[in-house]
DRENKOLBA-472763 format. One record per residue (C-alpha): x, y, z. Coordinates in pm, 1 decimal. Example, Ala and Ser with C-alpha at 12.3 -4.5 7.8 and 13.67 -1.06 7.14 Angstrom:
PT, 1230.0, -450.0, 780.0
PT, 1367.0, -106.0, 714.0
***
This chain:
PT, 7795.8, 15608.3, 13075.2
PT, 7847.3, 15296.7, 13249.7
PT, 8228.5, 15196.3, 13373.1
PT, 8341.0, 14857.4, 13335.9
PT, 8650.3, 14759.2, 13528.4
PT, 8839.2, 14417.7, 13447.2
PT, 8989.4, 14339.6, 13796.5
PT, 9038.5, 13962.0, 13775.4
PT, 9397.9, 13908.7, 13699.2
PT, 9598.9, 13726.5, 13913.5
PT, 9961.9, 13939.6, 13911.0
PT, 10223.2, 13668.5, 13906.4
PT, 10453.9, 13956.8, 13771.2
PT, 10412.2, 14148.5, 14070.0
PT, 10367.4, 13877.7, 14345.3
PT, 10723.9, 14000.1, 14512.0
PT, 10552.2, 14312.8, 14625.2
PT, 10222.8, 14159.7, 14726.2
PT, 10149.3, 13813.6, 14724.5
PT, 9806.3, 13795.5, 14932.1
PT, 9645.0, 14003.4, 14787.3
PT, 9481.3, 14131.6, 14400.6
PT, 9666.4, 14297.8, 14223.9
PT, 9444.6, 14629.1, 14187.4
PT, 9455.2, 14617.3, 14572.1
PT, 9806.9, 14708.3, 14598.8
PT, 9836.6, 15031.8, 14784.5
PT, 9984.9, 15319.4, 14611.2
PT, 10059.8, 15603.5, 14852.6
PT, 9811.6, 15502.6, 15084.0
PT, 9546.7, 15384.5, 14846.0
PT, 9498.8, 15061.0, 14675.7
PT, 9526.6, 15105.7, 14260.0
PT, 9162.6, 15051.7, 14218.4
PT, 9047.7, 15301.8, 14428.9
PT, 9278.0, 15531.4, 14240.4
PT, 9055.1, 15421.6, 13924.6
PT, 8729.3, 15491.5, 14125.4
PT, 8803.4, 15845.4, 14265.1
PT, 8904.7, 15943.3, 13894.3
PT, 8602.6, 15804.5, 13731.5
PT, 8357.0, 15980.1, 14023.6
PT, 8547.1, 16274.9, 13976.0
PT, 8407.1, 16348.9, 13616.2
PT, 8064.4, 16212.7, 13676.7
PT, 8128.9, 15835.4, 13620.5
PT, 7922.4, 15681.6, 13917.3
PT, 7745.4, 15339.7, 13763.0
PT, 8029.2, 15111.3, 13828.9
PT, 8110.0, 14684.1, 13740.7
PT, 8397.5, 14510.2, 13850.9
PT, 8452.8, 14199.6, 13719.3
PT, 8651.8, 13972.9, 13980.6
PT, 8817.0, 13626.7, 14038.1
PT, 9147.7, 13577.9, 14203.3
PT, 9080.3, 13660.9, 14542.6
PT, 8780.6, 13886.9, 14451.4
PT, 8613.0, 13858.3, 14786.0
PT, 8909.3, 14131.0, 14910.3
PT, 8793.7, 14383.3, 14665.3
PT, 8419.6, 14299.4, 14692.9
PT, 8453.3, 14356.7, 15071.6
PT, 8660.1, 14700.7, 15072.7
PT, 8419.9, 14852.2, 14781.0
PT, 8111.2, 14713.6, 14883.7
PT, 7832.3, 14878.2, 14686.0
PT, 8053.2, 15174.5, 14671.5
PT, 7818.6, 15411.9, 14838.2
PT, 8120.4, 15485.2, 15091.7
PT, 8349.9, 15614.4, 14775.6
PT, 8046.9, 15772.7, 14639.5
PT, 7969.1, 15536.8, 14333.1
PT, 7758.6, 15307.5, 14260.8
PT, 7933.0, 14928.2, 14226.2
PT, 7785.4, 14621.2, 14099.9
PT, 8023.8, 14266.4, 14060.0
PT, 8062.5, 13989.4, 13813.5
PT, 8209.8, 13677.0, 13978.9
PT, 8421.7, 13458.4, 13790.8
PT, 8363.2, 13122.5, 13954.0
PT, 8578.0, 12992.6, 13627.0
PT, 8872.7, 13125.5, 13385.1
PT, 8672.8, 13328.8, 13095.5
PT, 8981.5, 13500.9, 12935.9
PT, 8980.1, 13912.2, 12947.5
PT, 8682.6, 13940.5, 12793.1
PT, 8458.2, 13642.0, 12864.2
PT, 8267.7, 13855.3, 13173.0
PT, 8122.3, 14070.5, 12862.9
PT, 7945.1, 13809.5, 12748.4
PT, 7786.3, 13736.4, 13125.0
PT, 7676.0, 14072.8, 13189.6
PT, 7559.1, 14212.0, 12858.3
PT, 7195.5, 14252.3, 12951.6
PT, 7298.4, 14540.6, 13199.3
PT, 7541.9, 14717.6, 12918.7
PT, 7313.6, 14830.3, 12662.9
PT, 7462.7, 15178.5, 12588.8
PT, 7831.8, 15237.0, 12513.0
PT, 8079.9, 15218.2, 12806.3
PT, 8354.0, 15262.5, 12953.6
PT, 8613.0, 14932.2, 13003.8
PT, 8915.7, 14969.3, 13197.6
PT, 9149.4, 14739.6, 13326.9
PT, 9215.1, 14770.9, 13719.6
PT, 9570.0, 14763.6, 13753.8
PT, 9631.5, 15013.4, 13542.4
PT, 9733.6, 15367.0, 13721.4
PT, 9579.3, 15673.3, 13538.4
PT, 9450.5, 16046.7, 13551.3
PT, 9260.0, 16155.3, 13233.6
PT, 9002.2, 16325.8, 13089.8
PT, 8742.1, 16091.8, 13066.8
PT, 8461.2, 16337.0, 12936.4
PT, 8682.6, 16419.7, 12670.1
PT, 8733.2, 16072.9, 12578.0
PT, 8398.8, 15981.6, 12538.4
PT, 8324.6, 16328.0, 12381.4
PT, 8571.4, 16229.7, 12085.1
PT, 8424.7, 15879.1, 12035.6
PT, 8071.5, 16004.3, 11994.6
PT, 8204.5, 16268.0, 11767.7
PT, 8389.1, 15935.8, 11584.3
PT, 8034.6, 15722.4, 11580.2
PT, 8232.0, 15413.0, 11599.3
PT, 8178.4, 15089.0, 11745.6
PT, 8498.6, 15105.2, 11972.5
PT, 8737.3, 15404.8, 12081.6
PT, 9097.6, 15295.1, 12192.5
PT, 9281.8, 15521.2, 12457.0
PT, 9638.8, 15557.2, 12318.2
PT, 9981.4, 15689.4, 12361.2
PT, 10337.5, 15698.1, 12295.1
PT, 10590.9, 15509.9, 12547.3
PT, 10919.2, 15465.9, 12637.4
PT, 10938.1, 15083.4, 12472.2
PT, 10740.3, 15087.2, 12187.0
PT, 10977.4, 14825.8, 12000.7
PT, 10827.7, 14566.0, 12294.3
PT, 10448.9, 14664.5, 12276.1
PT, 10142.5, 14655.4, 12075.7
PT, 10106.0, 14911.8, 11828.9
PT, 9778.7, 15090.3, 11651.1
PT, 9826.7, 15194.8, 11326.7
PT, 9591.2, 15447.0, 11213.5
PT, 9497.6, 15639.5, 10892.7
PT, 9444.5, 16025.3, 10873.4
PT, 9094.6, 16030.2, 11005.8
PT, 9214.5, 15849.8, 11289.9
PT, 9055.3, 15484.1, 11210.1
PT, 9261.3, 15199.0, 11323.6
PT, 9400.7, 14982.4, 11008.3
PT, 9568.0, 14776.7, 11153.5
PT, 9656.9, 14617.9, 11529.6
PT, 9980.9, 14470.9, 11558.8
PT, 10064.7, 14264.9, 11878.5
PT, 10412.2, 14200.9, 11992.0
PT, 10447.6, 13867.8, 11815.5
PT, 10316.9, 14046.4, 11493.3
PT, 10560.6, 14161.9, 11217.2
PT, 10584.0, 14586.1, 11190.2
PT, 10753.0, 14783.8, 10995.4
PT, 11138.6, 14888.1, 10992.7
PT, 11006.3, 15218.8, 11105.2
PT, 10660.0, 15327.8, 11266.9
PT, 10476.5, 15553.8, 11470.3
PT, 10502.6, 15503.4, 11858.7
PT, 10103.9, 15466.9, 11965.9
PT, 10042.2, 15189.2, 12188.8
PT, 9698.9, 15098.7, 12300.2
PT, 9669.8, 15144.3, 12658.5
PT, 9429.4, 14931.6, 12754.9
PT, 9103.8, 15193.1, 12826.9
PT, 8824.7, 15140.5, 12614.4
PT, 8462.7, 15238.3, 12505.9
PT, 8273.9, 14957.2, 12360.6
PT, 7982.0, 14931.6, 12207.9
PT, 7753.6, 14670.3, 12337.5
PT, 7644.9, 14573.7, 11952.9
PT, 8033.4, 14392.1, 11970.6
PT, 7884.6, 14144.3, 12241.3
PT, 7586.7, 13973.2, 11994.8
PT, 7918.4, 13873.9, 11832.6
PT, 7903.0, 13439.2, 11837.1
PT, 8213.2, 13325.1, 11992.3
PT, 8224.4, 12960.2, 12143.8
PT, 8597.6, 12958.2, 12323.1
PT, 8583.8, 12897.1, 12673.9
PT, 8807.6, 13174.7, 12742.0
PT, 8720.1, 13510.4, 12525.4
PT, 9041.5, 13718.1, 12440.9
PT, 8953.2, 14120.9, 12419.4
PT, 9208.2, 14257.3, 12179.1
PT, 9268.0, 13898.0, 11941.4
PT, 8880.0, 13812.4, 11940.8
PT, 8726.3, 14124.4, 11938.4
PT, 8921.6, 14439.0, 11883.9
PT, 9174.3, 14343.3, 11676.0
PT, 8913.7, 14203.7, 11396.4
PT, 8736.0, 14575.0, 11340.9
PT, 9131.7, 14671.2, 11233.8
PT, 9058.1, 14812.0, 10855.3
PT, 8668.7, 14812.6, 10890.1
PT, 8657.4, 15198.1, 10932.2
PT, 8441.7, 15120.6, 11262.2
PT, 8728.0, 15180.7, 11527.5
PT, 8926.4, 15489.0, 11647.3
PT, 9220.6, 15526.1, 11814.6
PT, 9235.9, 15855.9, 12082.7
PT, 9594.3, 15988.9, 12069.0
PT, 9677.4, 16124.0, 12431.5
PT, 9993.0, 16230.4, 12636.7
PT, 9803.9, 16174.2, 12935.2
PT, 9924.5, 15927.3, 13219.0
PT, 9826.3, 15577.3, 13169.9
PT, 10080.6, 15299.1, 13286.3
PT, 10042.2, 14954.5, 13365.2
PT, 10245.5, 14863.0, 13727.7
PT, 10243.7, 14498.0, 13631.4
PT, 10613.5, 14452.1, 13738.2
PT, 10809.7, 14516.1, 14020.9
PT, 11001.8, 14827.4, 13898.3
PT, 10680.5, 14988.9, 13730.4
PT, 10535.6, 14969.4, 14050.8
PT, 10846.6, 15144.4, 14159.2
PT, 10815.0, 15370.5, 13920.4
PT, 10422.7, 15485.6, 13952.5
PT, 10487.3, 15522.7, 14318.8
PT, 10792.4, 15798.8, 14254.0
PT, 10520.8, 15914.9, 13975.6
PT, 10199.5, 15964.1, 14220.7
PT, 10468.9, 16114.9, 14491.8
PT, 10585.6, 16389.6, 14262.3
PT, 10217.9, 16549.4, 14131.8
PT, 10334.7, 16411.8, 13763.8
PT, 10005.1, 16122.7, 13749.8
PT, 9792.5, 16419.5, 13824.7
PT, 9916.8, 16700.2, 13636.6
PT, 9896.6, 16543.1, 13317.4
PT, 9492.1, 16491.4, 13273.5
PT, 9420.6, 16723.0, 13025.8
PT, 9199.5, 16933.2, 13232.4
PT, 9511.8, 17065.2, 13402.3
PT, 9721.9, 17331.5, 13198.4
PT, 10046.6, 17150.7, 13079.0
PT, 10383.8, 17302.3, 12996.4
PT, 10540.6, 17222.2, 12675.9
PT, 10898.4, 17161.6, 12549.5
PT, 10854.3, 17302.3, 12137.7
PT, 11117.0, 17139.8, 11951.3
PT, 11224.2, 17202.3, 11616.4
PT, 11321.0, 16977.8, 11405.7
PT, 11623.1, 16946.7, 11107.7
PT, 11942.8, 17110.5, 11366.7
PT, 11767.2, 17025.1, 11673.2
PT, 11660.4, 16695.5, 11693.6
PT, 11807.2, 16530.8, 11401.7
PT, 12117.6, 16664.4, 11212.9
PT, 12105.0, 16932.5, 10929.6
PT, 12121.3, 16806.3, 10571.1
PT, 11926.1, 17129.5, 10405.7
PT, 11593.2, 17026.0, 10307.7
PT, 11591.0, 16742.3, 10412.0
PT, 11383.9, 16475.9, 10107.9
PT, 11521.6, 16152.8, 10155.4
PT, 11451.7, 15927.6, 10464.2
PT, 11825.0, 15766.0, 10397.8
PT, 11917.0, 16113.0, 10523.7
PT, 11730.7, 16162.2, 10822.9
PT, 12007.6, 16073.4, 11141.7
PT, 11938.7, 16173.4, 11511.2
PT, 12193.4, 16460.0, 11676.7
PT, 12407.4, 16260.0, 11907.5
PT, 12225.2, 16310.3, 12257.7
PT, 11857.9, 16417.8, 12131.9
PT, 11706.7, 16119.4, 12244.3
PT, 11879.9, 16139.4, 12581.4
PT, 11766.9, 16454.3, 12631.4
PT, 11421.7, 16389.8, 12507.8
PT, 11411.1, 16123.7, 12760.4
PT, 11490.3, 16385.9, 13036.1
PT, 11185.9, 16599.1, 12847.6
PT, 10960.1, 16314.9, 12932.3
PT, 11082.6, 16268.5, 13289.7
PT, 11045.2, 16594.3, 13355.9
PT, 10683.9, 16643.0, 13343.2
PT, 10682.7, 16864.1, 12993.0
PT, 10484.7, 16767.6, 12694.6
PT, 10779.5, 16714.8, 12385.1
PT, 10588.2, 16796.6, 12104.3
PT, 10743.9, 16903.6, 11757.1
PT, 10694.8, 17219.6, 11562.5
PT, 10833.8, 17215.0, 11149.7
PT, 10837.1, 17420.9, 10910.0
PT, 10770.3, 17123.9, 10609.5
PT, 10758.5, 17350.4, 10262.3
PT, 10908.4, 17019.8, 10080.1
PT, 10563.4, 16958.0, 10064.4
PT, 10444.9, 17293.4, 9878.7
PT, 10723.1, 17233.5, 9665.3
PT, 10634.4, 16894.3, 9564.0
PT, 10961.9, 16703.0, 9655.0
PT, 10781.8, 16527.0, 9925.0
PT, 10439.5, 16343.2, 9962.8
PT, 10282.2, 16357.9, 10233.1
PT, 10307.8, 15976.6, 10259.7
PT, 10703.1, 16000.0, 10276.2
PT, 10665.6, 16274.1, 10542.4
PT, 10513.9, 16076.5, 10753.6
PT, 10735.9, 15803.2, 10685.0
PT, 11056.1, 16033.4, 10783.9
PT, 10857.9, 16093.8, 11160.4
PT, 10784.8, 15698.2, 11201.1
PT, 11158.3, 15661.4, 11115.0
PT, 11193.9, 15985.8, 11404.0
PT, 10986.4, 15825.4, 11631.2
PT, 11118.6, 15448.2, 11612.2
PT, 11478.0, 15567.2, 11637.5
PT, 11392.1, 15788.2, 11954.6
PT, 11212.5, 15483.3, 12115.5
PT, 11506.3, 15210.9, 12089.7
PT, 11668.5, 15465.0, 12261.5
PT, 11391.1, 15466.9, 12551.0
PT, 11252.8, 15830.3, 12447.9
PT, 10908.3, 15970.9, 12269.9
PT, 10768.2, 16251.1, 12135.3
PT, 10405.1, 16345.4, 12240.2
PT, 10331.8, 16511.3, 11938.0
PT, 10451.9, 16661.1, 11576.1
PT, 10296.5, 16925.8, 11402.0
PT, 10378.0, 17066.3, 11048.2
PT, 10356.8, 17340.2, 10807.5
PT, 10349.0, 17206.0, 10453.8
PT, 10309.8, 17562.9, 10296.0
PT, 10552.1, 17776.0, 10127.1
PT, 10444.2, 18092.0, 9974.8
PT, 10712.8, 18144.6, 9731.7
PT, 10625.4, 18016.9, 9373.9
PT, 10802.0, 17850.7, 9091.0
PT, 10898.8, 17526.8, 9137.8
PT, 10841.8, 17235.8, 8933.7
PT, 10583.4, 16983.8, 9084.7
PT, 10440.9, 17243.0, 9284.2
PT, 10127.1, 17198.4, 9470.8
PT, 9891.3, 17511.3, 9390.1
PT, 9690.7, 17511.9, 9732.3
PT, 9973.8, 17485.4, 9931.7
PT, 10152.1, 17794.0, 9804.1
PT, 10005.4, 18046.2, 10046.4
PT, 10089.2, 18276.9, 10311.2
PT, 9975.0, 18097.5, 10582.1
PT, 9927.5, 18148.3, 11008.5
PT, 10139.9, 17816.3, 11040.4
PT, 10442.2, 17877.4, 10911.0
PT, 10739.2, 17976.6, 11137.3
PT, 10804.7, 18261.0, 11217.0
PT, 10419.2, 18264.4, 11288.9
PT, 10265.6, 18194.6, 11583.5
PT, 10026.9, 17915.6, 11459.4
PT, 10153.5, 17558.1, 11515.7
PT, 10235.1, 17634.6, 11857.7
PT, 9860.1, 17807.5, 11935.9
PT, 9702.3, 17510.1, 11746.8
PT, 9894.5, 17288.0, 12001.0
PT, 9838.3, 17476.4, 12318.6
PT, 9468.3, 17487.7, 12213.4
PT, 9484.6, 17082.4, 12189.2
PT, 9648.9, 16958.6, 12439.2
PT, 9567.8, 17278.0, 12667.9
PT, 9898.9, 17384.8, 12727.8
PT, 10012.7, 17704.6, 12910.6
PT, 10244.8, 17888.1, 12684.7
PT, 10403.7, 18117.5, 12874.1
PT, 10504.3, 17834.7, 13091.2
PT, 10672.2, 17665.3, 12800.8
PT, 10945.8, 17725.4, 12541.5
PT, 11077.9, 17686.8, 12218.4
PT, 11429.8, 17512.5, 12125.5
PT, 11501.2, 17571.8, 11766.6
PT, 11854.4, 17649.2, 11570.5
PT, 11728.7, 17912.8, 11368.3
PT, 11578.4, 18331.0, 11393.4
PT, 11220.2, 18181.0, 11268.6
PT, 11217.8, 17930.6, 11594.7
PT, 11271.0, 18251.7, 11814.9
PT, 11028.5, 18497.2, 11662.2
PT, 10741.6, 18224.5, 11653.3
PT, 10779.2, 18138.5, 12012.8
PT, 10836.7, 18492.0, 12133.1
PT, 10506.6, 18566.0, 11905.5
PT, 10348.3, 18299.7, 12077.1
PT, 10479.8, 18401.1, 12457.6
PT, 10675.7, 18112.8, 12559.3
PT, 11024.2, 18145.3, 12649.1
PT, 11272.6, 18133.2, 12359.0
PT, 11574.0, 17894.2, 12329.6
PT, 11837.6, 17905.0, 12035.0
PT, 12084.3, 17625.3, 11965.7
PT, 12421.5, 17763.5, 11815.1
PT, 12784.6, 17704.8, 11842.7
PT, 12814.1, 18088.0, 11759.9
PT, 12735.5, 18411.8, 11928.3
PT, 12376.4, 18568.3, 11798.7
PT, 12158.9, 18748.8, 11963.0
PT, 11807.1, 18685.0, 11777.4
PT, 11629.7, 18806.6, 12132.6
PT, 11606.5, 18494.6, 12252.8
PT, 11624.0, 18418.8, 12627.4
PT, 11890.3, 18127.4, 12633.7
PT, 12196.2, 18038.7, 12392.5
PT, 12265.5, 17621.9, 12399.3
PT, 12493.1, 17420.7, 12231.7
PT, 12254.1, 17122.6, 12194.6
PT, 11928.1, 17001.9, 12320.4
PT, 12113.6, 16776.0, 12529.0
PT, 12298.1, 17079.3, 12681.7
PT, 11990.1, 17273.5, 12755.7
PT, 11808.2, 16976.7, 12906.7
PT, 12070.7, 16916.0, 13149.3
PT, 12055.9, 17287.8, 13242.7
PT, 11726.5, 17343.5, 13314.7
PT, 11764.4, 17001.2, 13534.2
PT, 12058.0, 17187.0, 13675.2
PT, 11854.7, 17498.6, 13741.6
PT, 11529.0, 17263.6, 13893.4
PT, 11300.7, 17406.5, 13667.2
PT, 11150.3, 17066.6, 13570.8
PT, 10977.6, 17069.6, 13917.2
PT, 10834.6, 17404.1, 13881.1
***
C-alpha cells in the first residue's frame, strides 16, 4: 500500500521555534518530524512513498531525495500554487489506484500501521479514519460513530454537538480509496475533511479506527514542547500496539464517579471529586485507563442500551473539560438472577464477563495487547479484587475501612492511589 504524506503547510503556529524552515523539518531529538513518519512507515513494510510539498519544499525534497538513503522509495508533488489539503489528490491520482495510506507530516506518531489497514479491509469501506480520545475534546473535531463502527456523523469545531458525547477525535491518518478522487469538484483549493470526508458521514461507507496509540499534532509551541518530553521518555514508542501495554482497570460507580446504587438515571451520574485529576496522571503516566463494569441494569431492563451509552458520553465529556480521557470502557450487561419485570431473556445468563470473572479484562488485554500482570485493577468492591487477581494483575481496593479482600493495596480514592504510585515511580517502570 502506497503512503501519501501531506507536507505542504506552512506552520505560522509554530514559526517561534523554527522560522526557516517546514514545518515537518523541525528536528525532534535529533531527527526532523518527517523522518520520524518515514522510519515508522519502513518499519512495517510501507516503502512506496509521495510527499506532497510547497512552502519551502525544496528543503525536504533535498534531505529525502528519492529516499533510497532512508530505505524507501519517495516520489514528490510540487505545489507551484495553493490547492487546499487535498487539492494534490486530484494531481496525482493516476499513480494512486489502490487504497492508501494519507498522513499529514507534522504529525508525530508510532502505530500499528498493518493493523490499521488490516481493520479497514476487514470494514470494505471507502475511507478508514485513525481515531482517539484527547485531552481537549470540547476544542476538536469529533466522529460520531454507530455500533458497527460507521461514522454518522463528523462534527468540526464550529459545528453544534451534543451536551454530552463520546471523546473520539479524528487524528488526521487516513486510508482512502482512490474511487473518492473521480469525485467532480471545481474549487481552486480542495478541503479534505469539508469536501470529501465529511460528506460519506451517514452513508455506511466510512469507518472510524478507535486507538490509544500516540498520534499528536506539534502545531504549537508547547505541543512541540510537549512531544519532545514525549519522544525523550520511550512514551511515543511504547504505545504502538505491537508493544505490550500496561493497563490502569478502573471500575466504575465508587471509583470514578460517586455511588448512587444502581445507578439508572444520567441526572445521577456525578464524578468523585479528584477522578479526573487522577485520570489525567493515568494518561501521563504511560498506562492505558480503560474501564471495566459490571452493567446488569441492562439484563434487568431499567436501562437501554442507548441510555448506557449516553451515561459514558456524559463520563467521558465531564472527564475531558477537566483535561482527562479514558482509552476505553467495557461492560457486562448480564445478570443471571431472574425475576424482574422488563427483563431481557438473553441477557439473563451466567456469563465469563461478569465481575468477579476474569473476562472483560482478558477481552481487553487481548485488544489492545496489554500485559496483565503488569497492570492492575482499582475497584471499591470484593468482585473488583477477585476478577483482577483471576486475571493476574495486581489488585487495588478503594475503602475508607479496614478489609482485607486479598488485595495488594488499600486507597482512599483513585486520586490517592495515583499520587502513590507517582510517589513510588512506578509510572516509569
Amino acid at each position: 500500500m502506497k503512503a501519501v504524506i501531506m507536507a505542504g503547510g506552512k506552520g505560522t503556529r509554530i514559526s517561534s521555534v523554527a522560522k526557516d524552515i517546514p514545518k515537518p523539518m523541525i528536528s525532534i531529538e535529533g531527527k526532523p518530524v518527517l523522518e520520524h513518519e518515514i522510519y515508522c512507515l519502513r518499519e512495517q513494510g510501507f516503502t512506496d512513498i509521495i510527499i506532497t510539498v510547497s512552502h519551502l519544499g525544496d528543503i525536504i525534497m533535498n534531505h529525502f531525495g528519492d529516499g533510497s538513503d532512508f530505505g524507501v522509495n519517495i516520489e514528490y508533488y510540487f505545489e507551484k500554487e495553493p490547492l487546499g489539503n487535498a487539492g494534490a489528490l486530484f494531481r496525482i491520482k493516476d499513480k494512486l489506484t489502490e487504497d492508501f495510506l494519507l498522513l499529514n507530516a507534522d504529525s508525530v506518531f508510532d502505530i500499528d500501521f498493518n493493523r490499521f489497514v488490516d481493520y479497514h479491509r476487514e470494514k470494505g469501506g471507502l475511507a478508514a479514519l485513525f481515531t482517539h480520545p484527547n485531552s481537549h475534546p470540547y476544542d476538536s473535531g469529533l466522529i460520531i460513530a454507530d455500533e458497527n463502527m460507521a461514522v454518522e456523523k463528523w462534527l468540526t469545531k464550529e459545528d453544534d454537538r451534543p451536551e454530552f458525547y463520546k471523546n473520539r477525535v479524528n487524528a488526521g491518518l487516513h486510508i482512502i480509496s482512490p474511487l473518492l478522487l473521480e469525485k467532480e469538484i471545481d474549487t481552486p483549493k480542495i478541503d479534505l475533511d469539508r469536501q470529501i470526508l465529511k460528506p460519506l458521514a451517514g452513508t455506511g461507507k466510512m469507518f472510524c479506527y478507535d486507538s490509544p496509540e500516540y498520534v499528536k499534532d506539534m502545531g504549537t509551541p508547547e505541543r512541540y514542547k510537549a512531544v519532545c518530553r514525549d519522544y525523550r521518555n520511550g512514551t511515543v514508542k511504547a504505545k504502538n500496539l505491537k508493544s505490550r501495554q500496561k493497563a490502569m482497570f478502573l471500575d466504575r460507580d465508587g471509583t470514578i464517579n460517586k455511588y448512587v446504587g444502581f445507578l439508572r438515571n444520567i441526572d445521577d451520574f456525578e464524578l468523585i471529586d479528584g477522578a479526573a485529576e487522577a485520570i489525567k496522571k493515568i494518561n501521563a503516566s504511560g498506562y492505558l485507563a480503560v474501564v471495566i463494569t459490571n452493567q446488569p441494569v441492562i439484563a434487568r431492563g431499567e436501562v437501554t442500551y442507548k441510555e448506557l451509552e449516553e451515561i459514558h458520553n456524559k463520563m467521558e465529556t465531564l472527564l475531558g473539560l477537566e483535561g482527562a480521557y479514558l482509552d476505553a470502557i467495557y461492560f457486562c450487561p448480564h445478570h443471571p438472577h431472574k425475576g424482574y419485570e422488563g427483563e431481557i431473556p438473553e441477557l439473563k445468563i451466567d456469563c465469563e464477563c461478569r465481575k468477579p470473572k476474569p473476562g472483560l479484562l482478558i477481552k481487553a488485554a487481548k485488544e489492545l495487547n496489554i500485559d496483565l500482570s503488569r497492570s492492575y485493577m482499582v475497584g471499591d468492591g470484593e468482585n473488583d479484587i477477585k476478577a483482577g487477581k483471576a486475571a493476574g494483575c495486581k489488585t487495588v481496593l478503594i475503602t475508607d475501612e479496614s478489609k482485607d479482600m486479598g488485595q495488594d493495596m488499600t486507597v482512599k480514592s483513585l486520586l490517592n492511589f495515583t499520587k502513590i504510585i507517582y510517589l513510588k515511580g512506578e509510572n516509569n517502570e
